[in-house]
KEVEX-117861 format. One record per atom (N, C-alpha, C): chain; z, y negated, x; atom name. Coordinates in nm, 3 decimals, m for minus. Atoms other than C-alpha are relative to their C-alpha. Last residue first. Layout:
BEGIN
(r 'A',(Z,Y,X),'CA')
...
This chain:
BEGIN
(r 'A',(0.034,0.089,m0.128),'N')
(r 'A',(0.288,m3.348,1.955),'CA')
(r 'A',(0.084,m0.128,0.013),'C')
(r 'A',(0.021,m0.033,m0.123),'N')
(r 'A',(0.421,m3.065,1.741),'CA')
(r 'A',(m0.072,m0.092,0.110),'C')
(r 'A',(m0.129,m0.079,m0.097),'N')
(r 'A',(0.595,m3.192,1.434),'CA')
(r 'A',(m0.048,0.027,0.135),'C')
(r 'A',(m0.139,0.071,0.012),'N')
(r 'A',(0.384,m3.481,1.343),'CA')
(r 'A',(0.067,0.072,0.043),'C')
(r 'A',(0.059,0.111,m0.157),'N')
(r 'A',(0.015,m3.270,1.445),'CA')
(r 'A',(0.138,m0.082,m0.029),'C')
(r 'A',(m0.031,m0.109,m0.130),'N')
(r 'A',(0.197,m2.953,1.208),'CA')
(r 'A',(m0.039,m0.144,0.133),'C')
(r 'A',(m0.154,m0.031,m0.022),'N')
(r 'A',(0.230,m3.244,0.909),'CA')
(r 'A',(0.048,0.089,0.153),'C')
(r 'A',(m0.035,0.149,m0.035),'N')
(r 'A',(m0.153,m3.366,0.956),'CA')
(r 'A',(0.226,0.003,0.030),'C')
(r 'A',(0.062,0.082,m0.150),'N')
(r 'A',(m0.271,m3.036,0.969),'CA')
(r 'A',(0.098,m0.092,0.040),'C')
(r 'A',(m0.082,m0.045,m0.038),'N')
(r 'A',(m0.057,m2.978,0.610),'CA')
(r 'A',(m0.040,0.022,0.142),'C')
(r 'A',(m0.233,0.067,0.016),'N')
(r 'A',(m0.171,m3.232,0.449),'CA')
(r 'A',(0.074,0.058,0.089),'C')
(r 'A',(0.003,0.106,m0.093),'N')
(r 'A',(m0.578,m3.165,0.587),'CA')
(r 'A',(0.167,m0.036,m0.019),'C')
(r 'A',(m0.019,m0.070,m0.109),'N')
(r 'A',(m0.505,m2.814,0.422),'CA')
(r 'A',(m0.003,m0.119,0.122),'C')
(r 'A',(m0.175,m0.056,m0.077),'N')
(r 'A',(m0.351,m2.916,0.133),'CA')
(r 'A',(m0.028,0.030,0.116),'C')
(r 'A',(m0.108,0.122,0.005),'N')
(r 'A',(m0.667,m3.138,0.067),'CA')
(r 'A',(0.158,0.056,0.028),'C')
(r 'A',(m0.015,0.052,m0.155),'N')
(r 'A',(m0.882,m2.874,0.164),'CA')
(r 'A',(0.095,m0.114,m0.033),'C')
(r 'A',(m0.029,m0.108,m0.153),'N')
(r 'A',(m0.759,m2.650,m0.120),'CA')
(r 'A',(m0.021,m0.060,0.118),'C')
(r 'A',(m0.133,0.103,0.005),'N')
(r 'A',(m0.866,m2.989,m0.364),'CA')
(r 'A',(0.105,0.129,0.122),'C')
(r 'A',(m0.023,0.135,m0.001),'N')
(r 'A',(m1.202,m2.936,m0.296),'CA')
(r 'A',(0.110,m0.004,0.019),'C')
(r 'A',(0.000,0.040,m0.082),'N')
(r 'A',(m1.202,m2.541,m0.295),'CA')
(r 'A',(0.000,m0.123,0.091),'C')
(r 'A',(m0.103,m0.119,m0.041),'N')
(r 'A',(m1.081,m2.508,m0.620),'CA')
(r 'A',(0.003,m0.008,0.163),'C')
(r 'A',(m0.087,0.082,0.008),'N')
(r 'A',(m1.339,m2.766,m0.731),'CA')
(r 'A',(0.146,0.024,0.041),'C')
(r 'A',(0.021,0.099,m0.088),'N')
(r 'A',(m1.592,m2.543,m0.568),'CA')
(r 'A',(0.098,m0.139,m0.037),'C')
(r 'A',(m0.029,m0.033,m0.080),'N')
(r 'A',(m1.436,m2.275,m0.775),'CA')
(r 'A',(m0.047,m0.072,0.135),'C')
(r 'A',(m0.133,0.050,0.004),'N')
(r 'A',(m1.472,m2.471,m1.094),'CA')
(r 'A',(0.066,0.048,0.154),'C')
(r 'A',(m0.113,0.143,m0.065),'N')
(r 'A',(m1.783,m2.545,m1.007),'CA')
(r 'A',(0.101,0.009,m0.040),'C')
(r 'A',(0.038,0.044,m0.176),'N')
(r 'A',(m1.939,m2.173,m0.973),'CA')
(r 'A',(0.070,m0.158,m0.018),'C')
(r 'A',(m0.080,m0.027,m0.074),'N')
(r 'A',(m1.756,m2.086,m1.308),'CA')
(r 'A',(0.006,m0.034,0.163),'C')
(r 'A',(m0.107,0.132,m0.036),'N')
(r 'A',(m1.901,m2.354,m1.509),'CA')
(r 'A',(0.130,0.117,0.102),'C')
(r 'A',(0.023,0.139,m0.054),'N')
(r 'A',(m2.247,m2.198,m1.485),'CA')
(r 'A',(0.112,m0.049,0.025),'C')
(r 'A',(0.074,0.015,m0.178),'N')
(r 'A',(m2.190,m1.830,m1.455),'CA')
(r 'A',(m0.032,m0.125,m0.002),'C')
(r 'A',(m0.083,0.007,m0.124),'N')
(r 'A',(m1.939,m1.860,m1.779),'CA')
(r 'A',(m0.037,m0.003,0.160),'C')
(r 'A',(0.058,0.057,m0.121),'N')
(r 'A',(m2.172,m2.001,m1.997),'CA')
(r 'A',(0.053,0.004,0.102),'C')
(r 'A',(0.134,0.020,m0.081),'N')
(r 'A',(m2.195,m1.746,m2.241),'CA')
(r 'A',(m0.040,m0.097,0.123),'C')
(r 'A',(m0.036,m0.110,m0.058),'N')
(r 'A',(m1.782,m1.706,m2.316),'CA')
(r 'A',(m0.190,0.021,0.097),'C')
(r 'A',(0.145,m0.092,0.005),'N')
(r 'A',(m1.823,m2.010,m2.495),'CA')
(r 'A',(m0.008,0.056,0.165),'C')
(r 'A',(0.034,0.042,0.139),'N')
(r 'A',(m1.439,m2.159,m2.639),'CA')
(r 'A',(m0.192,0.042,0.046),'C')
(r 'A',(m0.046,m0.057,0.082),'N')
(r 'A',(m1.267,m1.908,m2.390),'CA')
(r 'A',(m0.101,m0.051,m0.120),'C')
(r 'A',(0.059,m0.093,0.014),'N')
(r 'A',(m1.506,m2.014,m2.089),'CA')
(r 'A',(0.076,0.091,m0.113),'C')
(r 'A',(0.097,m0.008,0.060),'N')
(r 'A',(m1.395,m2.332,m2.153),'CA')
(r 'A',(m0.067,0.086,0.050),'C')
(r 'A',(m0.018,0.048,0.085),'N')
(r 'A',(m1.011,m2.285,m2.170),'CA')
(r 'A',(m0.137,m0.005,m0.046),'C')
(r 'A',(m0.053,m0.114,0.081),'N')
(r 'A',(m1.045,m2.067,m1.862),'CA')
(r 'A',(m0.003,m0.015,m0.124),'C')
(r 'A',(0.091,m0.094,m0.027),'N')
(r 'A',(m1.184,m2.338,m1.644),'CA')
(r 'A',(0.018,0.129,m0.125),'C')
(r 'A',(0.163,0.055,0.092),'N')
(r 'A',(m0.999,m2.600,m1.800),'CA')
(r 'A',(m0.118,0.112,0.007),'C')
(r 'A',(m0.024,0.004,0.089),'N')
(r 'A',(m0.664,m2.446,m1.683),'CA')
(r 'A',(m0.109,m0.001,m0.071),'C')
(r 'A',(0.011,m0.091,0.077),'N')
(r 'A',(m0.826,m2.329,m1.353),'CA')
(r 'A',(0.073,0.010,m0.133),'C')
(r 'A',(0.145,m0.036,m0.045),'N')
(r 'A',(m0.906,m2.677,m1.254),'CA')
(r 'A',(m0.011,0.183,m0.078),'C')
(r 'A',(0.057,0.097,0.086),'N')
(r 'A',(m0.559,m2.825,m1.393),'CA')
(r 'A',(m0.114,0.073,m0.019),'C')
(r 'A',(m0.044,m0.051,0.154),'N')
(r 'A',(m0.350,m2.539,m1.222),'CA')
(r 'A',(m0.105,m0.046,m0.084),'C')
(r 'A',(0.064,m0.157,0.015),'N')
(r 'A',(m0.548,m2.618,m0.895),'CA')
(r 'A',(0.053,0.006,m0.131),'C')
(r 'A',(0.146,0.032,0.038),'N')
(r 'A',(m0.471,m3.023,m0.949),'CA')
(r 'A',(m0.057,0.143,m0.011),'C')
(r 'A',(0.069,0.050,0.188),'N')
(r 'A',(m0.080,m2.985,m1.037),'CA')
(r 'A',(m0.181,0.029,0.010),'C')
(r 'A',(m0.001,m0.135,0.057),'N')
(r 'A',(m0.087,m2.752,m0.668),'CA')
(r 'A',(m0.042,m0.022,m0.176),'C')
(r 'A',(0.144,m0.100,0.018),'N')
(r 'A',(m0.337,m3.017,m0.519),'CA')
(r 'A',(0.107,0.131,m0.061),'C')
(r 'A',(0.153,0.040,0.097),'N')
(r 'A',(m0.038,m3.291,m0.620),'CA')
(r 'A',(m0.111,0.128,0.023),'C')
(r 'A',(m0.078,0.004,0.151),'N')
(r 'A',(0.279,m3.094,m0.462),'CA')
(r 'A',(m0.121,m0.075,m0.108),'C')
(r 'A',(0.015,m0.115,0.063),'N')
(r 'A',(0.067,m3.037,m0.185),'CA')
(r 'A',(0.109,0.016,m0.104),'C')
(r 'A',(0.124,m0.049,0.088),'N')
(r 'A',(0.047,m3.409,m0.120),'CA')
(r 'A',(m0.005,0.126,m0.037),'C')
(r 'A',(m0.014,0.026,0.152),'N')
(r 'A',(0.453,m3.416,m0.060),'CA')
(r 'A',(m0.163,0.004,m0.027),'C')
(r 'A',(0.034,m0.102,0.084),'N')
(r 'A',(0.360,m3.252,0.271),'CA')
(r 'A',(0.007,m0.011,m0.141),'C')
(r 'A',(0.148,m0.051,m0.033),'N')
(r 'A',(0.290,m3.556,0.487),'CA')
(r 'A',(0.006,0.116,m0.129),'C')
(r 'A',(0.100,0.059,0.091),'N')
(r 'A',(0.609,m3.693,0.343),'CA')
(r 'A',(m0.126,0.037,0.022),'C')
(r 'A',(m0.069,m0.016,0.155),'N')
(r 'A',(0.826,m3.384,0.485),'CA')
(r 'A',(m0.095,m0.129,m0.079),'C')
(r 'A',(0.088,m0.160,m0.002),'N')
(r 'A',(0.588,m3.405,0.883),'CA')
(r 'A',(0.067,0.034,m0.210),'C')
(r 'A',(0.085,0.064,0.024),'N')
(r 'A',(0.749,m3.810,0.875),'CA')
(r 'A',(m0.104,0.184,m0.063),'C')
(r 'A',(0.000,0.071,0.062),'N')
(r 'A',(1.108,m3.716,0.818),'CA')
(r 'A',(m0.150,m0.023,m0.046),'C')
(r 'A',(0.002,m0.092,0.161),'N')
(r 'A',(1.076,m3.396,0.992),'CA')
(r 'A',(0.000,m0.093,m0.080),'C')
(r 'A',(0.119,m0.072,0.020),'N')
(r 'A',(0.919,m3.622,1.285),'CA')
(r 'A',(0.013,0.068,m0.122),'C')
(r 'A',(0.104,0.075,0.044),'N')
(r 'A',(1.189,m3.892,1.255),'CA')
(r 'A',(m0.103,0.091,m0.034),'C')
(r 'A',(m0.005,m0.010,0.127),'N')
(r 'A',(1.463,m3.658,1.266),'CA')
(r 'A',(m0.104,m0.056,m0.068),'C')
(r 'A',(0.008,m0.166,0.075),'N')
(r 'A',(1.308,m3.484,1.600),'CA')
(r 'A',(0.032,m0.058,m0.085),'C')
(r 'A',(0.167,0.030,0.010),'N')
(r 'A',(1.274,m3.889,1.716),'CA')
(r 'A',(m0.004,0.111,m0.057),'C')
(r 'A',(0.032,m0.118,m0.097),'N')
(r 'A',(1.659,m3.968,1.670),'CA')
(r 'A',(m0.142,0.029,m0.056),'C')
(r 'A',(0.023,m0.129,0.064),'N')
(r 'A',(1.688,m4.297,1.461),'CA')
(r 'A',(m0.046,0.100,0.106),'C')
């Protein structure tokens, strides 16, 4: 196997995780929205973790997609 096909080969499964943290952001601000619809009073509590859960799964595309640029370029 030629080594440039290998790398897009290997740098293309690295990136299939951001196909999961995009389902998991939708999820995070689905729920988020859903329960600040059913009590609109506690929105300064469950809004600070949904946006730290927002930022959880945001590093997870960002270590995916590290890990894909270190396969193509070294």
């Amino acid at each position: 196997m030629d080594p440039v096909a290998a790398k897009a080969l290997g740098a293309g499964i690295a990136v299939i995780a951001l196909a999961g943290v995009g389902v998991g952001i939708g999820n995070i601000f689905s729920s988020l929205v859903n329960s600040i619809a059913r009590n609109p009073s506690s929105r300064d509590q469950v809004f600070g973790i949904g946006i730290l859960g927002f930022a959880l799964t945001e590093a997870v595309a960002l270590f995916a997609l590290l890990i894909a640029f270190l396969i193509l370029f070294t």
